[in-house]
PyMOL commands that place a pseudoatom at each C-alpha (Angstrom):
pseudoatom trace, name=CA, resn=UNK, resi=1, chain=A, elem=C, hetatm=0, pos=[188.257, 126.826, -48.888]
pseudoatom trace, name=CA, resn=UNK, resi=2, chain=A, elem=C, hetatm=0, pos=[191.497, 124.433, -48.974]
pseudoatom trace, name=CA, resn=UNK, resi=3, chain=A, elem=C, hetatm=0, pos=[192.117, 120.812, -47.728]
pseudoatom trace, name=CA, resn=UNK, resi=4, chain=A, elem=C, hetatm=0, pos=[193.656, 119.589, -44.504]
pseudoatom trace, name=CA, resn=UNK, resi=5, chain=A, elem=C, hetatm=0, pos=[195.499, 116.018, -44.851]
pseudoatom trace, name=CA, resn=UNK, resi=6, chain=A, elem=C, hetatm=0, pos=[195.566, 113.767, -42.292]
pseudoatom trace, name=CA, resn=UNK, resi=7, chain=A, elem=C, hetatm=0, pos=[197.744, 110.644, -42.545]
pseudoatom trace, name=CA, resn=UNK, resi=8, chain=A, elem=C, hetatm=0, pos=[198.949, 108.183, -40.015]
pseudoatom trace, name=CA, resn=UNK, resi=9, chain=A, elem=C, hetatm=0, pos=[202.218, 107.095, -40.762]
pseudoatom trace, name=CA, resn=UNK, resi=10, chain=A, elem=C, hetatm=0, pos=[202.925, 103.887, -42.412]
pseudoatom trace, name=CA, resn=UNK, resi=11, chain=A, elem=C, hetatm=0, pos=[203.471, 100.749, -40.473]
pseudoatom trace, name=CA, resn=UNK, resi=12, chain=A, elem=C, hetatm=0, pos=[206.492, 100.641, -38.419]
pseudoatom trace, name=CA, resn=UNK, resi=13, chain=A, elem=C, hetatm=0, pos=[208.863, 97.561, -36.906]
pseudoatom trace, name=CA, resn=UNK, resi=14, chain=A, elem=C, hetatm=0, pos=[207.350, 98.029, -33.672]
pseudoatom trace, name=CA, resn=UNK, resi=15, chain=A, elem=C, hetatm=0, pos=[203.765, 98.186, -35.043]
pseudoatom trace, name=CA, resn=UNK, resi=16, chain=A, elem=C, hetatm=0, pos=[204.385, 94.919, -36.799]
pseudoatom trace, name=CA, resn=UNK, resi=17, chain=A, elem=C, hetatm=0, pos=[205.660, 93.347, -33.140]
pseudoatom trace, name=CA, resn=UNK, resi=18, chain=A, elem=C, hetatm=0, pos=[202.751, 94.280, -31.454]
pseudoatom trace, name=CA, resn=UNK, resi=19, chain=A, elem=C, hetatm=0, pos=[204.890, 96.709, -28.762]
pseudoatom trace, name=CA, resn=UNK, resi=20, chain=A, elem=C, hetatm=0, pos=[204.192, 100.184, -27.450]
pseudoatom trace, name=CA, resn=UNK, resi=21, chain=A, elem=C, hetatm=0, pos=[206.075, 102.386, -29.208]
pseudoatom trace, name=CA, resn=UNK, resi=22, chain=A, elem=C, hetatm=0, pos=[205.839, 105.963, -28.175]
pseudoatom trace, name=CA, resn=UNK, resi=23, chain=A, elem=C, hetatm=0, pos=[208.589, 108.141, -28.383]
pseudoatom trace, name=CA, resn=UNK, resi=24, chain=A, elem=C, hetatm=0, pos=[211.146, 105.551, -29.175]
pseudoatom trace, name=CA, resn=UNK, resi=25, chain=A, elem=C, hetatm=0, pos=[212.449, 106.717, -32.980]
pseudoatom trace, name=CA, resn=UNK, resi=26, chain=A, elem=C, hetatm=0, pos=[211.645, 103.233, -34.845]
pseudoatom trace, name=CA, resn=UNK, resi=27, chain=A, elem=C, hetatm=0, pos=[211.506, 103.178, -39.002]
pseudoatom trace, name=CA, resn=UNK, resi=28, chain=A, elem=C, hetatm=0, pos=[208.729, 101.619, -40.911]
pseudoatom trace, name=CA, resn=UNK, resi=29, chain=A, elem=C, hetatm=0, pos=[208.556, 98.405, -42.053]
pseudoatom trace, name=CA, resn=UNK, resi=30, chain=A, elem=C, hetatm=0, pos=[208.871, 97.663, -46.047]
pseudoatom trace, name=CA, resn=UNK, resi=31, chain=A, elem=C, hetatm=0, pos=[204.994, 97.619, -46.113]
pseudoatom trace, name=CA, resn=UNK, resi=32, chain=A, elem=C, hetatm=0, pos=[204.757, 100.817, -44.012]
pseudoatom trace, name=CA, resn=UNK, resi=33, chain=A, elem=C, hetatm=0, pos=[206.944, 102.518, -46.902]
pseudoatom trace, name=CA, resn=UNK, resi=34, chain=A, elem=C, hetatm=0, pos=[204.267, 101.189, -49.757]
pseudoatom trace, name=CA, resn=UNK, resi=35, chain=A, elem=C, hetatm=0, pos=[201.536, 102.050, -47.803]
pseudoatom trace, name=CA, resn=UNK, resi=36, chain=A, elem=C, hetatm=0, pos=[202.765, 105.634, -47.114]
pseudoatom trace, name=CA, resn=UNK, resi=37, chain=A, elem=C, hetatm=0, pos=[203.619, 105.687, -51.230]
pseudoatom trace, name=CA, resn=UNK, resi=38, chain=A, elem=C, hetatm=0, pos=[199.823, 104.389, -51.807]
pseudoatom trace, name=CA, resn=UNK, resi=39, chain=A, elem=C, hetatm=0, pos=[198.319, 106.944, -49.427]
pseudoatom trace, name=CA, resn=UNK, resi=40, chain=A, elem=C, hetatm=0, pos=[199.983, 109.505, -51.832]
pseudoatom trace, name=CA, resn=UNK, resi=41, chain=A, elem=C, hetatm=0, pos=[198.879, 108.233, -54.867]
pseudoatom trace, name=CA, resn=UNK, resi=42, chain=A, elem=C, hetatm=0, pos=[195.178, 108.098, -53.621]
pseudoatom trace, name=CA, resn=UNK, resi=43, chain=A, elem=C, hetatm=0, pos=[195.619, 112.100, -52.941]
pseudoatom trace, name=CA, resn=UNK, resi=44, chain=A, elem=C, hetatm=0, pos=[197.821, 113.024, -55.810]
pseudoatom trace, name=CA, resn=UNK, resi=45, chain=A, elem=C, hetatm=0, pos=[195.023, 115.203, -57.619]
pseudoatom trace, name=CA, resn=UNK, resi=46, chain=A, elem=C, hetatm=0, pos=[195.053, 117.417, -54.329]
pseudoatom trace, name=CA, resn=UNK, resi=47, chain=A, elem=C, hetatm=0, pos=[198.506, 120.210, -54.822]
pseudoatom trace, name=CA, resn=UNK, resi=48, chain=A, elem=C, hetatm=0, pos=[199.964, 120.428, -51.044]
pseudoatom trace, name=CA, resn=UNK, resi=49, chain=A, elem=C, hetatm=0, pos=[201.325, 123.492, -50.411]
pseudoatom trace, name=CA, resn=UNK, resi=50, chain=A, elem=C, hetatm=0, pos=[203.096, 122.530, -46.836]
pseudoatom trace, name=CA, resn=UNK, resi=51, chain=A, elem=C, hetatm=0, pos=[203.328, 119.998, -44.374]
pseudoatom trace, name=CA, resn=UNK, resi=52, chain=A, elem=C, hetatm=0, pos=[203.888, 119.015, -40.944]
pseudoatom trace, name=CA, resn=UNK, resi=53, chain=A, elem=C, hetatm=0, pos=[205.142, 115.698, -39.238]
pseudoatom trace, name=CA, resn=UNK, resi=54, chain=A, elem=C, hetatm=0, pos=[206.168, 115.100, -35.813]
pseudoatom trace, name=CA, resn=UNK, resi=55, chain=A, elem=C, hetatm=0, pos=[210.243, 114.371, -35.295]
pseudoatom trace, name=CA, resn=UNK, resi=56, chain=A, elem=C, hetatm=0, pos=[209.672, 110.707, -35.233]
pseudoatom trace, name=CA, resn=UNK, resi=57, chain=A, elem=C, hetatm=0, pos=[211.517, 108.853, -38.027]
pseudoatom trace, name=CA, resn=UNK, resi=58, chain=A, elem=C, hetatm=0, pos=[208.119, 106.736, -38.973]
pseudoatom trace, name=CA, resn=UNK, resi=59, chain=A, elem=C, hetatm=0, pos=[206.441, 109.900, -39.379]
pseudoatom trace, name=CA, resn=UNK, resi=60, chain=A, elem=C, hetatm=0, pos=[209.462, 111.820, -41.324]
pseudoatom trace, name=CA, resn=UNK, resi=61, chain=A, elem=C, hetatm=0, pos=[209.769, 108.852, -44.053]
pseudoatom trace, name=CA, resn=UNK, resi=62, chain=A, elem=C, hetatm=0, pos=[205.737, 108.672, -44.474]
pseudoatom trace, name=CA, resn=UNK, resi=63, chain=A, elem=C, hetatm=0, pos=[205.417, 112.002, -45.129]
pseudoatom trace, name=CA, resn=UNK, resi=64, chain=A, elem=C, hetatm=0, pos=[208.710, 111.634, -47.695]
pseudoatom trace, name=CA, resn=UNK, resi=65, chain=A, elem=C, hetatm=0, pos=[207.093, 108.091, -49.429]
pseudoatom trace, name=CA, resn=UNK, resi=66, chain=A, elem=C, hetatm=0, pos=[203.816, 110.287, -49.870]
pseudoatom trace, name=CA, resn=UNK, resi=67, chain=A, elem=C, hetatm=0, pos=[205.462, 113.027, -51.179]
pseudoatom trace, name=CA, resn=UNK, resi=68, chain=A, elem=C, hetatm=0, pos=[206.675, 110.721, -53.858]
pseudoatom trace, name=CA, resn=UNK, resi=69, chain=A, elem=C, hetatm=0, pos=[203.562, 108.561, -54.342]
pseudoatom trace, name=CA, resn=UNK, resi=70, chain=A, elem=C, hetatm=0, pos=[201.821, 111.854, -54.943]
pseudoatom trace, name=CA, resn=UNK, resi=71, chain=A, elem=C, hetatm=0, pos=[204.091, 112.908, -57.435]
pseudoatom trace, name=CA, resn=UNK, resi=72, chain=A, elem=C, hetatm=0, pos=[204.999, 116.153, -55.507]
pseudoatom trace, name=CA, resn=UNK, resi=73, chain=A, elem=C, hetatm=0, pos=[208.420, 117.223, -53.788]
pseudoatom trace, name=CA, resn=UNK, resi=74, chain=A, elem=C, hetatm=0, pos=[210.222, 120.517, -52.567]
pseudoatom trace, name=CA, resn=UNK, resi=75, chain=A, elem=C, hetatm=0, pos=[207.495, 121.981, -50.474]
pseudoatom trace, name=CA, resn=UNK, resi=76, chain=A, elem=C, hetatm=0, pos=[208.301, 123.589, -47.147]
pseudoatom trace, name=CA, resn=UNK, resi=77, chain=A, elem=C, hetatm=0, pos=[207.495, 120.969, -44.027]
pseudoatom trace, name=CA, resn=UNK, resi=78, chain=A, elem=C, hetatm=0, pos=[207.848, 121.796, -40.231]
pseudoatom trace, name=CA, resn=UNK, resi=79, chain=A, elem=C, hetatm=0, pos=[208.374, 118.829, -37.638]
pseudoatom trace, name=CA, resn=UNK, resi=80, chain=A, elem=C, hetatm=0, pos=[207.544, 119.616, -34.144]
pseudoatom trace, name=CA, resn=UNK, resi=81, chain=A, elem=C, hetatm=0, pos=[207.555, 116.933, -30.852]
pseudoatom trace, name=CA, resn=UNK, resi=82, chain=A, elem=C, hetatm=0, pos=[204.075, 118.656, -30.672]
pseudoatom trace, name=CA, resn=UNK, resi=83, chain=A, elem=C, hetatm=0, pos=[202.795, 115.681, -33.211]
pseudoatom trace, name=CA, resn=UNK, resi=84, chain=A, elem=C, hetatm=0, pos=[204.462, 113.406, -31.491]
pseudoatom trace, name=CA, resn=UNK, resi=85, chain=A, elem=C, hetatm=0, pos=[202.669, 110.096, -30.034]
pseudoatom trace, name=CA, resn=UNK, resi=86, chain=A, elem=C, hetatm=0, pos=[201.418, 109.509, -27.031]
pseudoatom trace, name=CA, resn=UNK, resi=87, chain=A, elem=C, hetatm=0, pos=[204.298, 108.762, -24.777]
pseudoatom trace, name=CA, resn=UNK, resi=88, chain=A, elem=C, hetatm=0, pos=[203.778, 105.618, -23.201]
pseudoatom trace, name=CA, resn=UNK, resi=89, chain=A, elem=C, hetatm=0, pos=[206.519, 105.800, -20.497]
pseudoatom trace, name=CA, resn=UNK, resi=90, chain=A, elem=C, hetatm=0, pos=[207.525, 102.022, -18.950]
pseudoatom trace, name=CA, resn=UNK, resi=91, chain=A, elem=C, hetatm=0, pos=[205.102, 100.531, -21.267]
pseudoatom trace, name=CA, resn=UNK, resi=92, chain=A, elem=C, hetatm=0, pos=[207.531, 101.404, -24.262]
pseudoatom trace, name=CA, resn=UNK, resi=93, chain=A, elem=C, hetatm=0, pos=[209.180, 98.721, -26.050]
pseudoatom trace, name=CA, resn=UNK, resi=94, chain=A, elem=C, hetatm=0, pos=[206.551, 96.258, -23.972]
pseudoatom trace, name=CA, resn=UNK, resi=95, chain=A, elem=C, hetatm=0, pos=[204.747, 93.637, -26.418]
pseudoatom trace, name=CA, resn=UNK, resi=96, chain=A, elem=C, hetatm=0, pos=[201.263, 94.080, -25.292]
pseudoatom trace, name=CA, resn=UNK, resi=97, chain=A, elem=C, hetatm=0, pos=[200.869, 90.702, -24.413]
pseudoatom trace, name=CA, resn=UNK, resi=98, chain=A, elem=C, hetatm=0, pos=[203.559, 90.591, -22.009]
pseudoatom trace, name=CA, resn=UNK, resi=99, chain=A, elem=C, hetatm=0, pos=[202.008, 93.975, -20.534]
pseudoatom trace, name=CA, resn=UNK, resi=100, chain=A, elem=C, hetatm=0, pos=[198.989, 92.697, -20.116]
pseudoatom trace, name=CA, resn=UNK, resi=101, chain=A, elem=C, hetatm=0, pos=[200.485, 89.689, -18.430]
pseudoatom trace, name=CA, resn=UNK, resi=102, chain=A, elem=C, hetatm=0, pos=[202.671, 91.816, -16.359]
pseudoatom trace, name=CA, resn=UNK, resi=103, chain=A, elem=C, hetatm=0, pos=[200.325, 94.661, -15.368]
pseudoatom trace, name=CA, resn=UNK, resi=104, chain=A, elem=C, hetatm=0, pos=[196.930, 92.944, -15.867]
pseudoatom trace, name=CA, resn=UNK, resi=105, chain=A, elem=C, hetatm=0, pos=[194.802, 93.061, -19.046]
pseudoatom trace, name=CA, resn=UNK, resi=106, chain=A, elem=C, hetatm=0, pos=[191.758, 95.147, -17.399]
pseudoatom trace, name=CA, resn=UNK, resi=107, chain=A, elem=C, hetatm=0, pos=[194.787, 97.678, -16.047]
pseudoatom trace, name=CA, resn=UNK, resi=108, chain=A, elem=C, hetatm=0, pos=[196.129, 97.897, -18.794]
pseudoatom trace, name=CA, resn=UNK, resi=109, chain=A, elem=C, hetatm=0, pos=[192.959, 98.040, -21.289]
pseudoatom trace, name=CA, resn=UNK, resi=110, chain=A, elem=C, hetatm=0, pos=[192.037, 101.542, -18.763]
pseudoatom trace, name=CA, resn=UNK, resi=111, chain=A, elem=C, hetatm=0, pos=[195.867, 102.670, -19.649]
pseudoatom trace, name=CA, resn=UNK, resi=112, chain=A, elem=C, hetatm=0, pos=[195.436, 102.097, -23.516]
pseudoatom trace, name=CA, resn=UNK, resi=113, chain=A, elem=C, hetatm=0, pos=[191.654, 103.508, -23.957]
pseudoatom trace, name=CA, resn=UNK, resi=114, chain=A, elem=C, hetatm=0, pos=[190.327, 105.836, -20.725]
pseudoatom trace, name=CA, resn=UNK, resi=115, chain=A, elem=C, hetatm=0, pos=[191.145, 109.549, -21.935]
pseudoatom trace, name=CA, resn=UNK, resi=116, chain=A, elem=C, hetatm=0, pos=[192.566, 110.696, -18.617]
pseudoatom trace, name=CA, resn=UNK, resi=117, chain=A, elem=C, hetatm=0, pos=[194.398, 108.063, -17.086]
pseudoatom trace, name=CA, resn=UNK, resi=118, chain=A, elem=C, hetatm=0, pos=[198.050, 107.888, -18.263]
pseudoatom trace, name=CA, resn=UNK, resi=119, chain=A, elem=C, hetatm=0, pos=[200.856, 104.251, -17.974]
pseudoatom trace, name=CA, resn=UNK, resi=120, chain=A, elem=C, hetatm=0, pos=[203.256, 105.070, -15.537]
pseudoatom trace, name=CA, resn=UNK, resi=121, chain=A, elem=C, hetatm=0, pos=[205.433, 107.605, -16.460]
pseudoatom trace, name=CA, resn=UNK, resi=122, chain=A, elem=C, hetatm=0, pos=[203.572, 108.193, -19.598]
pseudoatom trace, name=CA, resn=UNK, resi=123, chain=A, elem=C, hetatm=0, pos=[200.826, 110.374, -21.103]
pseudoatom trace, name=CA, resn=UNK, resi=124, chain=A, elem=C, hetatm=0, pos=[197.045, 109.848, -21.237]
pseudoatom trace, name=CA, resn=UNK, resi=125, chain=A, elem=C, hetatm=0, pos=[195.405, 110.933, -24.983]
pseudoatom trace, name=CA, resn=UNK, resi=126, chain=A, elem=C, hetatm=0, pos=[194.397, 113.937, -22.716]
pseudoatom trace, name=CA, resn=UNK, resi=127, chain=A, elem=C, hetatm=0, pos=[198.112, 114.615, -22.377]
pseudoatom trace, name=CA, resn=UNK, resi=128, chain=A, elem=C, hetatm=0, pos=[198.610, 114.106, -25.731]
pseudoatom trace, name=CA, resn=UNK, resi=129, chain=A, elem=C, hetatm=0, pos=[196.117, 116.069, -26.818]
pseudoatom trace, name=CA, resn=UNK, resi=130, chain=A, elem=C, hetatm=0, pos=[196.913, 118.951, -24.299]
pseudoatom trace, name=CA, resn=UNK, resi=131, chain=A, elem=C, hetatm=0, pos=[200.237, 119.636, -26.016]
pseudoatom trace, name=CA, resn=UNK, resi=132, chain=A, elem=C, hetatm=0, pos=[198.887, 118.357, -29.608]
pseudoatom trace, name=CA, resn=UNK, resi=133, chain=A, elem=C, hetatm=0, pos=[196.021, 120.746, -30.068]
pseudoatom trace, name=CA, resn=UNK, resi=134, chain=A, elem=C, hetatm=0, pos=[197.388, 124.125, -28.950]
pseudoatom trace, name=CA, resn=UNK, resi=135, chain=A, elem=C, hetatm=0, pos=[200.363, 123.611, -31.855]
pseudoatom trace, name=CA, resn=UNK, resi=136, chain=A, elem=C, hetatm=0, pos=[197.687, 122.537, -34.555]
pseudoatom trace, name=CA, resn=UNK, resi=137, chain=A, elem=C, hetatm=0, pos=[195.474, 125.694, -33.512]
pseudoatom trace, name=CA, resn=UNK, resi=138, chain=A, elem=C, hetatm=0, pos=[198.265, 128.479, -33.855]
pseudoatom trace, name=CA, resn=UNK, resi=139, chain=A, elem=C, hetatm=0, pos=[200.622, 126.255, -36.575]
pseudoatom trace, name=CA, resn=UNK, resi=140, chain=A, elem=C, hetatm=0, pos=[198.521, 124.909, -38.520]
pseudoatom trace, name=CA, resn=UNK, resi=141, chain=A, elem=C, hetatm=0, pos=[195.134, 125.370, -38.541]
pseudoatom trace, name=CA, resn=UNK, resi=142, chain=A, elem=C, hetatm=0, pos=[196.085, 129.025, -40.162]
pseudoatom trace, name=CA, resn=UNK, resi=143, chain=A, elem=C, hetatm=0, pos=[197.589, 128.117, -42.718]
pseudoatom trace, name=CA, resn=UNK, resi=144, chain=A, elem=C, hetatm=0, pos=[194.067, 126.156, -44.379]
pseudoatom trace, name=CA, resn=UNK, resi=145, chain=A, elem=C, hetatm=0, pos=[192.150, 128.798, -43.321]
pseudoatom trace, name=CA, resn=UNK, resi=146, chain=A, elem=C, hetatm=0, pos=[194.235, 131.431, -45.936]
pseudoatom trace, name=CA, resn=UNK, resi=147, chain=A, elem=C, hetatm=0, pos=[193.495, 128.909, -48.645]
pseudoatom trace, name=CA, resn=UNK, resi=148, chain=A, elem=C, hetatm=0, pos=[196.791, 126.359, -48.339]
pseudoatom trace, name=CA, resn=UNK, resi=149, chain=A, elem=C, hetatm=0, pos=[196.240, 123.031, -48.442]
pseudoatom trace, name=CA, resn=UNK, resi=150, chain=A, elem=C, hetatm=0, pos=[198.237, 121.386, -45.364]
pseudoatom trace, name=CA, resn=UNK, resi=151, chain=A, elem=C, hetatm=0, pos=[199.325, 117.739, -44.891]
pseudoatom trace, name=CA, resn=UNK, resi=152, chain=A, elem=C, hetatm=0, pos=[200.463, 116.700, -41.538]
pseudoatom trace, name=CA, resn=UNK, resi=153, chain=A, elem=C, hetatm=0, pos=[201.515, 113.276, -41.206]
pseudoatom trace, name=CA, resn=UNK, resi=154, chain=A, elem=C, hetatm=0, pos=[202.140, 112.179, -37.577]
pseudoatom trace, name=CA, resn=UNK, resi=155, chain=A, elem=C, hetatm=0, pos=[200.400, 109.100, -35.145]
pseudoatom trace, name=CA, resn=UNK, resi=156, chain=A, elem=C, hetatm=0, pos=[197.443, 107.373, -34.211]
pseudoatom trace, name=CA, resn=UNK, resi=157, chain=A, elem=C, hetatm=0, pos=[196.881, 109.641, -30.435]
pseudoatom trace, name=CA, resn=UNK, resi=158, chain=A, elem=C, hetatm=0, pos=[198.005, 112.917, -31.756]
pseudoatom trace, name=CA, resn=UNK, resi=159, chain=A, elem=C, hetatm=0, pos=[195.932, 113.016, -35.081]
pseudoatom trace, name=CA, resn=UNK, resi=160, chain=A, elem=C, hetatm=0, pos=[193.198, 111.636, -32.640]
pseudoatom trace, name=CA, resn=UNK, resi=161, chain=A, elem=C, hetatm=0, pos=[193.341, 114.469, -30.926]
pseudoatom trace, name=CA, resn=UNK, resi=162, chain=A, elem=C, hetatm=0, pos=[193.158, 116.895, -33.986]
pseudoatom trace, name=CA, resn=UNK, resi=163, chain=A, elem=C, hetatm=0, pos=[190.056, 114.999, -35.128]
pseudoatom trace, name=CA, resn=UNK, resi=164, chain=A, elem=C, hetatm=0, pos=[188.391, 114.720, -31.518]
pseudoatom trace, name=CA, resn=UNK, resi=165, chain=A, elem=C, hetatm=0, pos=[188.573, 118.472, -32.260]
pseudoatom trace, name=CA, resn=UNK, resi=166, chain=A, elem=C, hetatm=0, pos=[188.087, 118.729, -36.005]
pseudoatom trace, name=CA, resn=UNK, resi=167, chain=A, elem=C, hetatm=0, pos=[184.899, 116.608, -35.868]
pseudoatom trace, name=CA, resn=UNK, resi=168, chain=A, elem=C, hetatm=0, pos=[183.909, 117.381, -32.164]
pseudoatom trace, name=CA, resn=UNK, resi=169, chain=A, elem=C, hetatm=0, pos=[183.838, 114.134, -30.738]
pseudoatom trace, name=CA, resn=UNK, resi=170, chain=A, elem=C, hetatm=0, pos=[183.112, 113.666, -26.898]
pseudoatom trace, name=CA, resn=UNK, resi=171, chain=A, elem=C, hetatm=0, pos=[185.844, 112.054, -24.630]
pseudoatom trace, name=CA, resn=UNK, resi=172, chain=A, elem=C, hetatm=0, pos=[183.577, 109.120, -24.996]
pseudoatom trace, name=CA, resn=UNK, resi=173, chain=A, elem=C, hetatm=0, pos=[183.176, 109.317, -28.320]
pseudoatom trace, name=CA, resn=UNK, resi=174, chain=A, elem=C, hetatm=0, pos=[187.102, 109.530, -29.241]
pseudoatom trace, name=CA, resn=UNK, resi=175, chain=A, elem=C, hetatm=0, pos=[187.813, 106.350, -27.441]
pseudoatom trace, name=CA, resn=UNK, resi=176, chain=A, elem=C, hetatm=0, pos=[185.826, 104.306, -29.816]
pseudoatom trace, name=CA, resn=UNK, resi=177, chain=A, elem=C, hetatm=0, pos=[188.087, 106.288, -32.921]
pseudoatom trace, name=CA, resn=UNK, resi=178, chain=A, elem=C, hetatm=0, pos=[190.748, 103.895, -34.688]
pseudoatom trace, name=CA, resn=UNK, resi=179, chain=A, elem=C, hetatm=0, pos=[192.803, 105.451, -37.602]
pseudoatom trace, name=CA, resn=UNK, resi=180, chain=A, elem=C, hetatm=0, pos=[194.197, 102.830, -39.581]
pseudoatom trace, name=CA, resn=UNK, resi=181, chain=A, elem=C, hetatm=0, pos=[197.984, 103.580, -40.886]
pseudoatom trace, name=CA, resn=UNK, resi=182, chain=A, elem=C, hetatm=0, pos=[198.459, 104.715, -44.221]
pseudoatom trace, name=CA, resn=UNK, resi=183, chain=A, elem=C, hetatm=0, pos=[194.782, 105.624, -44.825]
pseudoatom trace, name=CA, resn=UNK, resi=184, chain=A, elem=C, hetatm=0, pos=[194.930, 109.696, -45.732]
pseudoatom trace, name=CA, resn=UNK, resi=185, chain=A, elem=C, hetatm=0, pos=[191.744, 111.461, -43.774]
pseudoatom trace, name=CA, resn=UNK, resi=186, chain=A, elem=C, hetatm=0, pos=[190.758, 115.037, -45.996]
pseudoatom trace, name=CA, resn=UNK, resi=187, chain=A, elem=C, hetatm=0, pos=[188.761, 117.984, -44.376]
pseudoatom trace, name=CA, resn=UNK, resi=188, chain=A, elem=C, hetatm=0, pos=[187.542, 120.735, -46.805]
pseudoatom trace, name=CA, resn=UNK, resi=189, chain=A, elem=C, hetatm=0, pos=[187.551, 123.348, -44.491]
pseudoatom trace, name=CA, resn=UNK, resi=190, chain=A, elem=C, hetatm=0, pos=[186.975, 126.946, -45.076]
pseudoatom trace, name=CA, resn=UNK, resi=191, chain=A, elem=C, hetatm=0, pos=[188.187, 130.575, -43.906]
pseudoatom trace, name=CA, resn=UNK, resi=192, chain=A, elem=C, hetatm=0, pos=[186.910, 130.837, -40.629]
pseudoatom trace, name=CA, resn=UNK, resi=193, chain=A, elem=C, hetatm=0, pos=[188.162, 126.928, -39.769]
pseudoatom trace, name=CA, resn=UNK, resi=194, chain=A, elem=C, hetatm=0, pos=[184.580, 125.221, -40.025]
pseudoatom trace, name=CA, resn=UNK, resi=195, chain=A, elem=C, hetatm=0, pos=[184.604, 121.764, -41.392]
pseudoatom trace, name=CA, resn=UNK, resi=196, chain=A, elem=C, hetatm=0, pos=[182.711, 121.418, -44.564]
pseudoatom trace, name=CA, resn=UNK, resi=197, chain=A, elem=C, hetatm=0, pos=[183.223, 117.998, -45.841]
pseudoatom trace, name=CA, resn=UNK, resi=198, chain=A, elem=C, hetatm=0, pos=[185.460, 115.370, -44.783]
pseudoatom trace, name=CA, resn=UNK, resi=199, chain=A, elem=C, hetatm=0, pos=[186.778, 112.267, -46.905]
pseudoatom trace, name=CA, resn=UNK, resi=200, chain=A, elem=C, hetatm=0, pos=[188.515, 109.056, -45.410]
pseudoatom trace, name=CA, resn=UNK, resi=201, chain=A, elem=C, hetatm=0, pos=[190.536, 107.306, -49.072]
pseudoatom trace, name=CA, resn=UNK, resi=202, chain=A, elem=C, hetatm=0, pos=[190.191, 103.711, -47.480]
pseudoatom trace, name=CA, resn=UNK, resi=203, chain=A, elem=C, hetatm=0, pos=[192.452, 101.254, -49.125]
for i in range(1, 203): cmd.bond("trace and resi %d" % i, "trace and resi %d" % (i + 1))
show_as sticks, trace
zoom trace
C-alpha cells in the first residue's frame, strides 16, 4: 500500500482577482506561497518518493513551498501540460464579473459547471479530463501501486478529474466537487490501484 497526494496549488494573482486563468503562466500570491508551505507541513510525516506538477508556474512553486514545508527536497518530479488546467480559451484573463456581464451569467454558469460544454475556444472538464486521466493512468498511477508514495500538485479541473476517477463520482456528481487551494487530499491505495482510505488535511 503507499499514498497518493493530491494538492491544488496555492493561491495565485489571478485567483485573488477573481479572473479565469487557464493556461496563462501566473505566480502565486504571498498567501498562495504560505499556504503551499502549510499544506506541507500538515503531510510532513508522509516520505514522498516523487512528484508530478503540471508546467504552470503556480503549480511548479507549490509543489517547491511544499517540498520545503514538509521538510523534504531532492526527489525526482515530472511536469507534464497533461496536469494542466482547464483551458478556458477567450474567457482567460476575463474577471468573472465582467464575463458574466458580457456573455450572460446563466451562459456562462453552463460554461463554468456543465461537464461537456466547453467557453469558446476552450475546454470543457470533459476535455480536461480526456487528456488528464490517460497521463495519470500510465504516469502515475504505477508508480503507488509498486509501493511509492506520489505527490502531484497541479489545478482545481485536472485533479477533479483524477478524483472523479479515484472516488468514482458521476458527471453529476463531479460538478458539485470544489477543491479548495492549498488543502493536500491523501488516498491510501494499494497494489492493484483500489482506493482504501482517503484523507482531506483541511486547514
Amino acid at each position: 500500500m503507499a499514498k497518493l497526494i493530491l494538492l491544488r496549488h496555492g493561491e495565485s494573482q489571478w485567483n485573488l482577482e477573481n479572473r479565469f486563468t487557464g493556461w496563462v503562466d501566473i505566480p502565486l500570491t504571498d498567501k498562495g506561497r504560505a499556504e503551499a508551505l502549510e499544506a506541507g507541513k500538515r503531510i510532513a510525516d508522509i516520505h514522498f518518493d516523487r512528484g508530478f506538477t503540471s508546467v504552470l508556474i503556480r503549480a511548479i512553486e507549490s509543489m517547491e513551498y511544499a517540498l520545503r514545508g514538509a521538510g523534504q527536497s531532492g526527489i525526482p518530479i515530472e511536469q507534464d501540460k497533461a496536469l494542466n488546467e482547464r483551458m478556458y480559451g477567450d474567457l482567460q484573463g476575463l474577471n468573472k464579473e465582467e464575463t458574466a456581464h458580457k456573455f450572460g451569467a446563466e451562459q456562462v454558469h453552463i460554461w463554468r459547471r456543465s461537464y461537456d460544454v466547453p467557453p469558446p475556444g476552450g475546454e470543457s472538464l470533459k476535455d480536461t479530463a480526456e487528456r488528464t486521466l490517460p497521463y495519470f493512468r500510465a504516469s502515475i498511477l504505477p508508480h503507488v501501486q509498486k509501493g511509492e508514495n506520489v505527490i502531484v500538485v497541479a489545478h482545481g479541473n485536472s485533479l477533479r478529474s483524477i478524483v472523479m476517477e479515484l472516488d468514482k463520482l458521476t458527471k453529476d456528481e463531479v460538478l458539485q466537487l470544489n477543491l479548495a487551494t492549498g488543502v493536500p487530499i491523501v488516498y491510501d491505495i494499494d497494489a492493484t490501484g483500489t482506493v482504501l482510505k482517503k484523507t482531506i488535511y483541511q486547514n
